[in-house]
C-alpha positions in Angstrom: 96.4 89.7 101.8 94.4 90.8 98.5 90.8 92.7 99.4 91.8 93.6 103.1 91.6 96.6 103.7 94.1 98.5 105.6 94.3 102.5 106.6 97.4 104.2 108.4 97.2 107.9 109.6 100.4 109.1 110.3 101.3 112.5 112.3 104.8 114.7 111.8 107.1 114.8 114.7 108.1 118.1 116.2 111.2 118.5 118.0 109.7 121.2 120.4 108.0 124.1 118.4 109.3 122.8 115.0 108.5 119.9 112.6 111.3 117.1 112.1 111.3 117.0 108.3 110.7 113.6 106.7 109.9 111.6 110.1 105.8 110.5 110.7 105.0 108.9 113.7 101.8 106.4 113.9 98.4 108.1 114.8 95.8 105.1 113.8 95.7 101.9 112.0 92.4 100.4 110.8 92.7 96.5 109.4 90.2 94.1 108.4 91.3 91.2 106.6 89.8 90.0 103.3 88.3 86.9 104.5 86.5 88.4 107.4 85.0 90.7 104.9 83.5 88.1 103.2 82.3 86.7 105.9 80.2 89.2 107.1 77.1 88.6 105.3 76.6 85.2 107.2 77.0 87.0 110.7 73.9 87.4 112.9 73.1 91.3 112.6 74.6 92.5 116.0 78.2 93.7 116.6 80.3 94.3 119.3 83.0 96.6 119.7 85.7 96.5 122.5 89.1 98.0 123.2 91.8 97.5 125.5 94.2 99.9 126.5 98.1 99.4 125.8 100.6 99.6 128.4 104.2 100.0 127.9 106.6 102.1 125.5 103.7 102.4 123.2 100.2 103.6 124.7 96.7 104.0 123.2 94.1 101.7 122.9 93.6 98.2 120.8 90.3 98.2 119.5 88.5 95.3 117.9 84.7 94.4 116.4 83.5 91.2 116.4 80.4 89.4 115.6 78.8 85.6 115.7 78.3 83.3 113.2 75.5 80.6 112.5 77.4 78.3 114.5 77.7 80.5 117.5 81.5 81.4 117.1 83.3 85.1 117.7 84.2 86.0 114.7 86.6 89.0 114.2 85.4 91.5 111.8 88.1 94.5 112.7 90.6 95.6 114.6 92.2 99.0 115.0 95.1 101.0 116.7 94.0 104.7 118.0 95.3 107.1 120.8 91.9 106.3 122.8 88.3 105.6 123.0 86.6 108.1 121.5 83.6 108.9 118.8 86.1 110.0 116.4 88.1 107.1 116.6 
């Protein structure tokens, strides 16, 4: 979608002590969609940020802002992919 913006860190793979040449494996995804971007400047000034944690072949921790609207909906401003909760993250 044109003006979201979207960042992907990646990470090499290592096959024990040494690096798998040409492979990446996902590290973190940031997304927030053009329209919700937009949309920000009629939000009530007060976000919230919460995170679930992912079960399954594919762990880490599904993290997502949100904020309210005028009309007292949940609005989504962001969501992002990283290995856990932390302040770097």
């Amino acid at each position: 979608m044109p003006g979201s913006v979207v960042q992907i860190e990646t990470q090499p793979l290592y096959n024990g002590n040494e690096e798998a040449h040409g492979v990446k494996i996902l590290h973190r995804v940031f997304c927030s969609f053009n329209p919700c971007i937009r949309a920000f400047r009629h939000f009530k000034p007060l976000v919230q940020v919460d995170g679930t944690h992912l079960y399954g072949k594919y762990k880490g921790t599904l993290l997502v802002a949100v904020a309210q609207d005028g009309n007292q909906n949940i609005v989504p401003i962001t969501f992002a992919l990283v290995e856990r909760e932390t302040a770097d993250a």
